[in-house]
N, C-alpha and C positions, 0 to 999 in steps of 0.2 A: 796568373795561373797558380794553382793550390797545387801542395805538392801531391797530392791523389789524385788529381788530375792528370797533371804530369804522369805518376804511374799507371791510369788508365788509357792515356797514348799509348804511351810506350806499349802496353798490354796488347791491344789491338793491334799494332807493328808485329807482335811476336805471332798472334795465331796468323796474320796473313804471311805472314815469311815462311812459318810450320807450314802454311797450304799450298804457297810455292817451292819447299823443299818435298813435298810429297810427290807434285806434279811432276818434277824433276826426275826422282827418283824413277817414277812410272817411265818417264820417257826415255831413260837409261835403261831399264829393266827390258825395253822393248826395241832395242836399237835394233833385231834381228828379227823383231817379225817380220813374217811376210805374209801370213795371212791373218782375219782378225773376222770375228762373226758378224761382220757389217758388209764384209767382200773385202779384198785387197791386203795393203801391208799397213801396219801401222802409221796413223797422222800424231805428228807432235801436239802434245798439248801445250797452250799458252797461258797464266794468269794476268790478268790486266786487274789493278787496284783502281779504288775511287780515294776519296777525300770523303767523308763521313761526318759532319758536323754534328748530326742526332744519335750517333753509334752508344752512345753513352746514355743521352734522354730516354732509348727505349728501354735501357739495363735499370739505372737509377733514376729517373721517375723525374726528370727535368736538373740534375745537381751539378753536371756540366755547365760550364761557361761561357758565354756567347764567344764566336769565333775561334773556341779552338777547336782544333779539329781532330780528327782521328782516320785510321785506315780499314777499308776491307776489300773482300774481293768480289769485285764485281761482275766476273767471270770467267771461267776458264771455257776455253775455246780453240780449236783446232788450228796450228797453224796452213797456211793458203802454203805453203812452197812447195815448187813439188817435190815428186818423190824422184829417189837416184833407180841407174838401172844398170845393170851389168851383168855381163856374160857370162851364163854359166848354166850349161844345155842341161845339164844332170838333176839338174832341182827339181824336187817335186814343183812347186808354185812355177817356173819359170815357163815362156810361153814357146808359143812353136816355135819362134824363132832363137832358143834357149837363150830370151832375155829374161831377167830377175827383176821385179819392184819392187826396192826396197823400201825403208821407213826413209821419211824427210829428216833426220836427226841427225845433228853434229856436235859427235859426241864431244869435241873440245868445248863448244858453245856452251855446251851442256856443262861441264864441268867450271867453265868461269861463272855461268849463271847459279850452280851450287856455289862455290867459292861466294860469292858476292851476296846470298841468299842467308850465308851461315855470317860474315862479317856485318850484316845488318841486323841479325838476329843478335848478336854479341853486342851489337854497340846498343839494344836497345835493353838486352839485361842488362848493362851498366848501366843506362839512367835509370832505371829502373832501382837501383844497388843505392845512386847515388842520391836518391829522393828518398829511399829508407834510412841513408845518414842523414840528412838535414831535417827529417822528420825527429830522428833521435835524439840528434843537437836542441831541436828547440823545442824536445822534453825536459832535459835536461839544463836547460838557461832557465827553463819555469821551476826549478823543486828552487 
């Protein structure tokens, strides 16, 4: 693998991390709806990545290298869990029985999958960092 290579990995790591920290943030944003213009309370969203081997042949025109690969996202998708419910007669949304339904979101979860979203995103600006030094190195071995 070329070292451009290398950094056009790493590149596509960084937009599909940016698109699961955006998701995130939505689903934190919304930890308290209860209602949502579709009916109900807010569904978590989820991003699921693929493995990209052509993510590159469509940008640059076949310059990728057989078998490496790359990442994107292949979709974001509502999680299935359901939703929590709790007591509390006063709420406009709640039902006759003054039950609440809330969003399916936990926000700890939520917070270790940013955690985990942003140290993936880090380690891949370092290779990223560390292919623009060994690109520089072996300008420099050439003069």
């Amino acid at each position: 693998m070329d070292i451009f290579t290398a950094i056009q990995v790493s590149a596509s790591a960084l937009s599909a991390q940016r698109t699961r920290l955006n998701v995130i943030s939505s689903n934190l944003a919304n930890v308290g709806t209860t209602r949502t213009p579709e009916g109900g309370p807010y569904r978590k969203q989820d991003v699921v990545f693929r493995s990209s081997e052509n993510i590159f042949d469509r940008q640059l025109q076949g310059a990728m290298q057989a078998g490496v690969k790359g990442v994107e996202v292949a979709e974001i998708r509502p999680n299935d869990r359901s939703f929590r419910t709790i007591y509390q007669p006063g709420h406009p949304d709640a039902d006759a029985n003054g039950m609440l339904v809330l969003p399916n979101i936990n926000v700890m979860e939520e917070v270790v999958d940013m955690m985990t979203a942003t140290r993936t995103y880090e380690a891949n600006v370092s290779a990223i960092k560390s292919a623009q030094r060994m690109a520089l190195k072996a300008l420099e071995i050439g003069r």
